[in-house]
N, CA, C and O atoms as CSV, one atom per row, in Angstrom:
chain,resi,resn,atom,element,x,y,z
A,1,UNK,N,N,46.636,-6.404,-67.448
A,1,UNK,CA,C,46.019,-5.416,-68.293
A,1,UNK,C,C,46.043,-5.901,-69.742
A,1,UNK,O,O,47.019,-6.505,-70.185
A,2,UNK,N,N,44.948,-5.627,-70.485
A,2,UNK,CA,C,44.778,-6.357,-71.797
A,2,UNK,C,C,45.509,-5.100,-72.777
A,2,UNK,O,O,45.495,-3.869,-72.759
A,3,UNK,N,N,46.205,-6.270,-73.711
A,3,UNK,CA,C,47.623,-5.640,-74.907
A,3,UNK,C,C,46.386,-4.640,-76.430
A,3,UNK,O,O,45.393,-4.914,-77.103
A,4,UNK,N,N,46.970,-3.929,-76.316
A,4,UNK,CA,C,46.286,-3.446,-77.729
A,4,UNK,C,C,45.042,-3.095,-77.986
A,4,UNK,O,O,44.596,-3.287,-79.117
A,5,UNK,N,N,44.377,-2.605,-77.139
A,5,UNK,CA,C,42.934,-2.051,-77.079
A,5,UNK,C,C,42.713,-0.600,-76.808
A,5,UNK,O,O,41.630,-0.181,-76.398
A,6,UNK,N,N,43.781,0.192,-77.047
A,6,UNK,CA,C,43.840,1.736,-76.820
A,6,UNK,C,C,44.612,2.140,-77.993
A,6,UNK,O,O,45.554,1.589,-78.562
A,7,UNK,N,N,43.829,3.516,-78.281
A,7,UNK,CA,C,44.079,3.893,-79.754
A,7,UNK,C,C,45.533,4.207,-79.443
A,7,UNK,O,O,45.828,4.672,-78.342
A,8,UNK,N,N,46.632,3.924,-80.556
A,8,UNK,CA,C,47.984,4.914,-80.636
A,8,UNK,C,C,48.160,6.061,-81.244
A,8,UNK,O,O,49.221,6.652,-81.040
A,9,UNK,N,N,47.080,6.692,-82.206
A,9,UNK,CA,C,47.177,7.340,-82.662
A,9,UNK,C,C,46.659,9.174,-81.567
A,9,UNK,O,O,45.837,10.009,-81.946
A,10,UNK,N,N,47.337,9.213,-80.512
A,10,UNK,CA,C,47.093,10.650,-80.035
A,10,UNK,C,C,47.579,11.848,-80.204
A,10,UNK,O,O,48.594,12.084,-79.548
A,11,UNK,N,N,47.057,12.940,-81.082
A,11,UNK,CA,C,47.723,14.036,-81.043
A,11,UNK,C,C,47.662,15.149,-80.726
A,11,UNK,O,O,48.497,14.293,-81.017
A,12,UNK,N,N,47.570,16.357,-80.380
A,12,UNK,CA,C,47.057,17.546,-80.081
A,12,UNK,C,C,46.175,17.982,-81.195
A,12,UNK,O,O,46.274,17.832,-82.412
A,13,UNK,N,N,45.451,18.454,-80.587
A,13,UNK,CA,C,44.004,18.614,-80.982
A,13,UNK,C,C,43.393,20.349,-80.108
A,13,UNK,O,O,43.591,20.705,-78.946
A,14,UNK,N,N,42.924,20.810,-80.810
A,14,UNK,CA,C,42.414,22.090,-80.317
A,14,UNK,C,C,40.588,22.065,-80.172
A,14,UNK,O,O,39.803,21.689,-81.043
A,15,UNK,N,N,40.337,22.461,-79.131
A,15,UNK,CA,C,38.926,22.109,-79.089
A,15,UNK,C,C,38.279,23.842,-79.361
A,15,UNK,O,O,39.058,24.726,-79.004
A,16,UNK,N,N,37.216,24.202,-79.834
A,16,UNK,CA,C,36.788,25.447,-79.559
A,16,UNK,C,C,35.808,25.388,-79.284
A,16,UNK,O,O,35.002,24.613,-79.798
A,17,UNK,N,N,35.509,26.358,-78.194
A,17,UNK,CA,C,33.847,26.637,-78.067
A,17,UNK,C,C,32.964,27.793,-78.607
A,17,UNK,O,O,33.008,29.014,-78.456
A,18,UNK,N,N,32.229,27.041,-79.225
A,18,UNK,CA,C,31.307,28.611,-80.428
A,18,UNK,C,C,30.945,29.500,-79.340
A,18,UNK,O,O,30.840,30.704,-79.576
A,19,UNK,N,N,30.761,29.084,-78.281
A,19,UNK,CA,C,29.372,30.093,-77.749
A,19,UNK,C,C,30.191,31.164,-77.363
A,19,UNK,O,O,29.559,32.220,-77.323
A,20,UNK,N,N,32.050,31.319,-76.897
A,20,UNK,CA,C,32.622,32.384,-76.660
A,20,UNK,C,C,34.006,31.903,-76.883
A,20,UNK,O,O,34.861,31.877,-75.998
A,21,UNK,N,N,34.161,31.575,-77.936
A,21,UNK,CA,C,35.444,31.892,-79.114
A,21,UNK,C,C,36.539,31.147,-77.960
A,21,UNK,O,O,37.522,31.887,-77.906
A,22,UNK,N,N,36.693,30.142,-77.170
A,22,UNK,CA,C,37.721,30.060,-76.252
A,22,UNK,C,C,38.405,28.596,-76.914
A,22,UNK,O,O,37.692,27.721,-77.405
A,23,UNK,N,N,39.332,28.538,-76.864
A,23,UNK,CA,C,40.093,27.696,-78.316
A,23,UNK,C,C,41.411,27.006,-76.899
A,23,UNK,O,O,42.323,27.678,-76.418
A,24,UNK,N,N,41.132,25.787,-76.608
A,24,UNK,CA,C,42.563,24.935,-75.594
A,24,UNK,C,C,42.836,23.677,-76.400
A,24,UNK,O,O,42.079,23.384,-77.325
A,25,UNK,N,N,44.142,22.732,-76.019
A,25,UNK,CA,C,44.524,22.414,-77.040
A,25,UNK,C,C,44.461,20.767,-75.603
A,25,UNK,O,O,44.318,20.868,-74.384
A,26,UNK,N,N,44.573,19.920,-76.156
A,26,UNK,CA,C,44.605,18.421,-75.401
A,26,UNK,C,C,45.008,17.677,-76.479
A,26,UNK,O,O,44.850,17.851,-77.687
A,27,UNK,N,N,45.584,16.774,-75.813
A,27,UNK,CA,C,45.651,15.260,-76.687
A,27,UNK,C,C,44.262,14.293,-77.182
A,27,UNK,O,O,43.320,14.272,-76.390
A,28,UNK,N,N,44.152,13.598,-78.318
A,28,UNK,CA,C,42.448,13.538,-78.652
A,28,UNK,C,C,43.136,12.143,-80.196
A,28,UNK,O,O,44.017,12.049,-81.050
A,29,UNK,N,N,42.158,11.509,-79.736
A,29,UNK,CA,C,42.063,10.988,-81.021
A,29,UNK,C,C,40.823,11.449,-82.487
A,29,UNK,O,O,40.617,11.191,-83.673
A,30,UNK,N,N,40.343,12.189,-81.470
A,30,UNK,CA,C,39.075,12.603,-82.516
A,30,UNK,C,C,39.488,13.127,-83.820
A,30,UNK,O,O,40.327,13.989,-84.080
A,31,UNK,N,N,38.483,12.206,-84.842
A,31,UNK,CA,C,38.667,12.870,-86.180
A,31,UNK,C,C,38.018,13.864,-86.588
A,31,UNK,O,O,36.797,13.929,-86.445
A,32,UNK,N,N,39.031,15.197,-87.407
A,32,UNK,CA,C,37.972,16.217,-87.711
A,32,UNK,C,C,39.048,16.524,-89.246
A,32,UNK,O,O,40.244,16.268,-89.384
A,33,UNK,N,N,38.128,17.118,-90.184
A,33,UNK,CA,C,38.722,17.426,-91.245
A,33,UNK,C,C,39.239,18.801,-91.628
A,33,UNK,O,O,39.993,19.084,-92.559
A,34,UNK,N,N,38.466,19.915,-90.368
A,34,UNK,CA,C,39.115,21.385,-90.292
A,34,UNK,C,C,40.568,21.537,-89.462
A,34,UNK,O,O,41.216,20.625,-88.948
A,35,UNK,N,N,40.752,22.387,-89.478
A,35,UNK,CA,C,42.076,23.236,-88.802
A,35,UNK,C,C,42.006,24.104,-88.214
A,35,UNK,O,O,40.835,24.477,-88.140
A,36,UNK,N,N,42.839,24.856,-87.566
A,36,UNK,CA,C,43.149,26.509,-86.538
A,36,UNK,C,C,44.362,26.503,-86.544
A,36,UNK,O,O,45.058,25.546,-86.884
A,37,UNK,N,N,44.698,27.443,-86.213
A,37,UNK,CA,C,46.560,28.225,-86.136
A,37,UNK,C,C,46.367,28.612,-84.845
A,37,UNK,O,O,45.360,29.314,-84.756
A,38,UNK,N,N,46.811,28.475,-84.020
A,38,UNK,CA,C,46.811,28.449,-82.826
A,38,UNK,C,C,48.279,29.014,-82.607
A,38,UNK,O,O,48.936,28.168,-83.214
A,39,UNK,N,N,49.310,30.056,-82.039
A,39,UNK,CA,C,50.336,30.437,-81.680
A,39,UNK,C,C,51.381,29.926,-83.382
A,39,UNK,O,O,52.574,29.689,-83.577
A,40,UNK,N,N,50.761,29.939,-83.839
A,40,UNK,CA,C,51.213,29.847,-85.464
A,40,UNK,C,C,51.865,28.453,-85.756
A,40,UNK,O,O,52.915,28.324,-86.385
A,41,UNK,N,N,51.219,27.545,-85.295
A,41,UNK,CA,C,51.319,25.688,-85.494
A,41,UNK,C,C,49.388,25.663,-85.657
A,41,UNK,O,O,48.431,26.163,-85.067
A,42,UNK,N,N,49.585,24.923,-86.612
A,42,UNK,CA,C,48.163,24.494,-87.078
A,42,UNK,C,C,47.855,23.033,-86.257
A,42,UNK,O,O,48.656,22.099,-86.204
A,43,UNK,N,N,46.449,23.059,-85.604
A,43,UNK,CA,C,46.021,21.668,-85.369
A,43,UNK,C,C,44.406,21.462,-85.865
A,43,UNK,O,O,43.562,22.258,-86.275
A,44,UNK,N,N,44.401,20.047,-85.630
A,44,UNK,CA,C,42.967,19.750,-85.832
A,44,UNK,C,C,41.845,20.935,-85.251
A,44,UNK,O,O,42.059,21.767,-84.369
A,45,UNK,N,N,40.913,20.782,-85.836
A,45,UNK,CA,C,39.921,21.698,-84.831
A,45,UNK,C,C,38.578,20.929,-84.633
A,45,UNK,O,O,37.990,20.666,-85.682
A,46,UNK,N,N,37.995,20.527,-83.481
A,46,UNK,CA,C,36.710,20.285,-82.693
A,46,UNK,C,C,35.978,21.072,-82.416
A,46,UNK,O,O,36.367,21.865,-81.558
A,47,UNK,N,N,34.634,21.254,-82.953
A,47,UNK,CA,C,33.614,22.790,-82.326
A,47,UNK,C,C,33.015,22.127,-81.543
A,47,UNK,O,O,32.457,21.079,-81.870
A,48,UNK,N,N,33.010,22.682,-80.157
A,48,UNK,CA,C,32.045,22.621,-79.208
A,48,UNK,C,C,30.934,23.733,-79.167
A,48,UNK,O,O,31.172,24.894,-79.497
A,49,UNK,N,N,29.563,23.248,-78.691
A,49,UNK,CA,C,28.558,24.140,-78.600
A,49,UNK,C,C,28.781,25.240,-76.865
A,49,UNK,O,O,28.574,26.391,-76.477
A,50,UNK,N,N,29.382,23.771,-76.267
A,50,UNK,CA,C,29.559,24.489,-74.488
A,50,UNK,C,C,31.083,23.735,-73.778
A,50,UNK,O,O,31.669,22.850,-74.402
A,51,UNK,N,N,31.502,24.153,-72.643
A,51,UNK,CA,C,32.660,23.412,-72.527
A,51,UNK,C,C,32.857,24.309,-71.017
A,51,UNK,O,O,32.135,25.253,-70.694
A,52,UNK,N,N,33.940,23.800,-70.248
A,52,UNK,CA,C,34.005,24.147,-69.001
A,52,UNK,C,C,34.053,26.071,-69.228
A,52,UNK,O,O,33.190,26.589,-68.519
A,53,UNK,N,N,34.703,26.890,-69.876
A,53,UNK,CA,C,34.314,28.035,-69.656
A,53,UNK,C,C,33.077,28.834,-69.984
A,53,UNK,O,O,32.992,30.036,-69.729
A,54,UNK,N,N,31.924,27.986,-70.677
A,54,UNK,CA,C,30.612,28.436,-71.039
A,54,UNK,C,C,29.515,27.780,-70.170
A,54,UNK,O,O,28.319,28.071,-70.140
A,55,UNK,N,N,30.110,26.928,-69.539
A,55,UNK,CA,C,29.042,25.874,-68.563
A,55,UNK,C,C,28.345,26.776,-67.538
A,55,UNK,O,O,28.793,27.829,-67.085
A,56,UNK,N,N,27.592,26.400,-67.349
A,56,UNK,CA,C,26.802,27.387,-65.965
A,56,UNK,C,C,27.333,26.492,-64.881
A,56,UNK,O,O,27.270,27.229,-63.897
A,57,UNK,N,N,27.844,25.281,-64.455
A,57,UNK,CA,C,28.507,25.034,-63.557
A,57,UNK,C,C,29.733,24.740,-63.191
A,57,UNK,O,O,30.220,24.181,-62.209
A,58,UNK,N,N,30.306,25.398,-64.525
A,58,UNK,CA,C,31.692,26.153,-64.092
A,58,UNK,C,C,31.672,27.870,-63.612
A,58,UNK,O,O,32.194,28.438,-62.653
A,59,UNK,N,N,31.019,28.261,-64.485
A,59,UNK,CA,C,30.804,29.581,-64.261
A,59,UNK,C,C,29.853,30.072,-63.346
A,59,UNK,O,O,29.707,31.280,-63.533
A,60,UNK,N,N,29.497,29.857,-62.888
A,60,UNK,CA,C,27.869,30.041,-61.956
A,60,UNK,C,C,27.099,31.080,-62.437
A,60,UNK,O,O,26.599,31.969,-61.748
A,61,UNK,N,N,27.002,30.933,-63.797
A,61,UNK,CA,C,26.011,32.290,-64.788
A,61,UNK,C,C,25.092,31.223,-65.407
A,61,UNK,O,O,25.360,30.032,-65.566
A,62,UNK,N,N,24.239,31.712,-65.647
A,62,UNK,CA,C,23.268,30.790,-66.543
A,62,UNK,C,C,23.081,31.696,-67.973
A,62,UNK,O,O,22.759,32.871,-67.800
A,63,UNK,N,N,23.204,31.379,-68.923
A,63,UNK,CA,C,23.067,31.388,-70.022
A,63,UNK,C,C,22.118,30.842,-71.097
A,63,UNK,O,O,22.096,29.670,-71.476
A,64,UNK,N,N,21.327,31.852,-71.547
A,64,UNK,CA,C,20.606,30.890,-72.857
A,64,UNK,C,C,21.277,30.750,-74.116
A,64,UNK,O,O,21.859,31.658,-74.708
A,65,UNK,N,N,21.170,29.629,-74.470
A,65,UNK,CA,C,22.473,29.239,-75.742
A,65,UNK,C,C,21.208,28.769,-76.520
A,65,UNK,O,O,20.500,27.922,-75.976
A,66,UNK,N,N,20.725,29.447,-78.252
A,66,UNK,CA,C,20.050,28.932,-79.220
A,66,UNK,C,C,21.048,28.795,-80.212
A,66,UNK,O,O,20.542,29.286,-81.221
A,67,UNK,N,N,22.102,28.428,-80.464
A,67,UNK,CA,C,23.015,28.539,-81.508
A,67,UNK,C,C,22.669,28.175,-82.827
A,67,UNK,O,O,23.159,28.656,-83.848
A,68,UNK,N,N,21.684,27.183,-82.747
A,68,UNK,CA,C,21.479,26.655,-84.541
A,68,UNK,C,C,19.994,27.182,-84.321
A,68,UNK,O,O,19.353,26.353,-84.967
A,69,UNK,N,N,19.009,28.138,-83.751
A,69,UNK,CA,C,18.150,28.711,-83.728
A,69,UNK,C,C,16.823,27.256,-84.230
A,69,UNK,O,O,16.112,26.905,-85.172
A,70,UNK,N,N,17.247,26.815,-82.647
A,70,UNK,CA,C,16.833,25.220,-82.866
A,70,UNK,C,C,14.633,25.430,-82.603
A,70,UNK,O,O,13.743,24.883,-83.253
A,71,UNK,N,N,14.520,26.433,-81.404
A,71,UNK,CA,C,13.246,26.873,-81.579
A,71,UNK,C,C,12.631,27.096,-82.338
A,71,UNK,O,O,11.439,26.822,-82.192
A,72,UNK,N,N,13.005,27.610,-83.363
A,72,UNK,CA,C,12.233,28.591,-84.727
A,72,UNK,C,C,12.595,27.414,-85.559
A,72,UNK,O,O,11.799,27.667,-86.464
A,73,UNK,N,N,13.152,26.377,-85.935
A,73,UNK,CA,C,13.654,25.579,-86.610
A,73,UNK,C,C,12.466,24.174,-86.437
A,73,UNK,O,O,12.191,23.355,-87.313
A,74,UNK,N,N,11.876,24.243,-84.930
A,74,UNK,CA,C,11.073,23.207,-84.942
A,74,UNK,C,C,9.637,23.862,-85.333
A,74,UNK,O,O,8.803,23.123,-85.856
A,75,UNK,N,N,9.428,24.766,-85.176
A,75,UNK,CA,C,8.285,25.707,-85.189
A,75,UNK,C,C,7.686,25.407,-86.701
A,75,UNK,O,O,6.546,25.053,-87.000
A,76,UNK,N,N,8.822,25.662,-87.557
A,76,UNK,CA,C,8.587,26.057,-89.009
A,76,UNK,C,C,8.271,24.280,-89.383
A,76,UNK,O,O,7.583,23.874,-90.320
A,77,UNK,N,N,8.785,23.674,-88.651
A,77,UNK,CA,C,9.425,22.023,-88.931
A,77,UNK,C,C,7.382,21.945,-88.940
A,77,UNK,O,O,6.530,22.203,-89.790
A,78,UNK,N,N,7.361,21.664,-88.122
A,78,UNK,CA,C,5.803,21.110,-87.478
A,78,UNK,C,C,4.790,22.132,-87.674
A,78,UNK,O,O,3.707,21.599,-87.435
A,79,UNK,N,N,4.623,23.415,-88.014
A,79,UNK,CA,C,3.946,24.060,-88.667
A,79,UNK,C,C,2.888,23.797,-89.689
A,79,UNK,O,O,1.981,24.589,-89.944
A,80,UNK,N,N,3.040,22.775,-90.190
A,80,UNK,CA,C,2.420,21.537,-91.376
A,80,UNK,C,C,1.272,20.876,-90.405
A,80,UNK,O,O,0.110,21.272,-90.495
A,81,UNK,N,N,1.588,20.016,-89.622
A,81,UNK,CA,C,0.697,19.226,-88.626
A,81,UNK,C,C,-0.370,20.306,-87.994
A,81,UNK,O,O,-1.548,20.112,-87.694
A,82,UNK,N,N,0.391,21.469,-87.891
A,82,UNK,CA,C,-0.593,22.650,-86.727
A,82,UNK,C,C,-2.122,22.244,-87.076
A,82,UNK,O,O,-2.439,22.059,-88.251
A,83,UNK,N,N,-2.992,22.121,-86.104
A,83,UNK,CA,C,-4.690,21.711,-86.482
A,83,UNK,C,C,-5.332,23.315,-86.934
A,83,UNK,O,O,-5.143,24.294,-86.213
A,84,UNK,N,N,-6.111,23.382,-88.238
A,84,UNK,CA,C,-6.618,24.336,-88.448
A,84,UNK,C,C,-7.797,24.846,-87.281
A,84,UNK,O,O,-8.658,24.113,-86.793
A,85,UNK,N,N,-7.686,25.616,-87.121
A,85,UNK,CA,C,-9.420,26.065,-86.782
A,85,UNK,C,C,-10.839,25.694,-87.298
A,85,UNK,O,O,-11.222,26.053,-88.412
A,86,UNK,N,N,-11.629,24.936,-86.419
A,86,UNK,CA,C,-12.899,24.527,-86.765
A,86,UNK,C,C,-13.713,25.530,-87.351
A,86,UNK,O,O,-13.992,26.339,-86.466
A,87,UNK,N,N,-14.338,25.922,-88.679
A,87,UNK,CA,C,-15.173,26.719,-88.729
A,87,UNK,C,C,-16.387,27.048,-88.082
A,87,UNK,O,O,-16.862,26.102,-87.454
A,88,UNK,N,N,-17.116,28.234,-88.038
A,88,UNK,CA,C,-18.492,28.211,-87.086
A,88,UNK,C,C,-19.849,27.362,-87.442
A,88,UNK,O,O,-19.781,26.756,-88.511
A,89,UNK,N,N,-20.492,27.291,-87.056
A,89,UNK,CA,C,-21.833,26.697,-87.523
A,89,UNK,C,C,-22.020,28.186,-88.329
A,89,UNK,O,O,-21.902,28.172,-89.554
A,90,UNK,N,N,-22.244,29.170,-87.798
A,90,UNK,CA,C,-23.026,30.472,-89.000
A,90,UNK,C,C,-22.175,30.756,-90.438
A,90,UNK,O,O,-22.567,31.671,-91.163
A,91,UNK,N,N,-21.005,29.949,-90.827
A,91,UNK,CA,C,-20.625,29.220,-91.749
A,91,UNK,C,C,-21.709,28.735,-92.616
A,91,UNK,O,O,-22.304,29.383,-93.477
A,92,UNK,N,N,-21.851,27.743,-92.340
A,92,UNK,CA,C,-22.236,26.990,-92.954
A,92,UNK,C,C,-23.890,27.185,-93.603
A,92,UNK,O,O,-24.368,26.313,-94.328
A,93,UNK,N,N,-24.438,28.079,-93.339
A,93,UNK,CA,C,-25.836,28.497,-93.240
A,93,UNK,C,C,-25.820,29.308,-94.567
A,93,UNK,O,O,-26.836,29.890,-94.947
């Protein structure tokens, strides 16, 4: 097995999921610059959008998740490009 190619730095880490506030704690090297108080010890904090208790195949519910109201966000985005309407010929007369 090859020496020194796995991070040492692992610590508890709290992951949360936005879509229903559910906050578990794992070992993680991931860097994040926020926090949580968790049972009143502070750890890192990770936002997840989905995670095994919001999944539809953990849960067998299906769910629509728009969290950053990503529809209306492309809408307005590309709204610019939209092709006008051709005017009529009785226009132009």
């Amino acid at each position: 097995m090859k020496k020194d190619i796995h991070p040492e730095n692992y610590r508890l880490v709290a992951f949360k999921d936005m879509s229903n506030d559910d906050v578990f704690l794992t070992k993680s090297t991931a860097d994040t610059k926020e926090t949580i108080e968790v049972d009143g010890v502070e750890y890192p904090l990770v936002k997840l959008e989905i995670s095994r208790t919001s999944h539809p195949f953990y849960t067998g519910k299906a769910k629509f998740l728009d969290t950053a109201g990503r529809i209306d966000k492309f809408k307005s985005k590309y709204e610019k490009f939209k092709k006008k309407p051709a005017k009529a010929d009785s226009d132009k007369k």
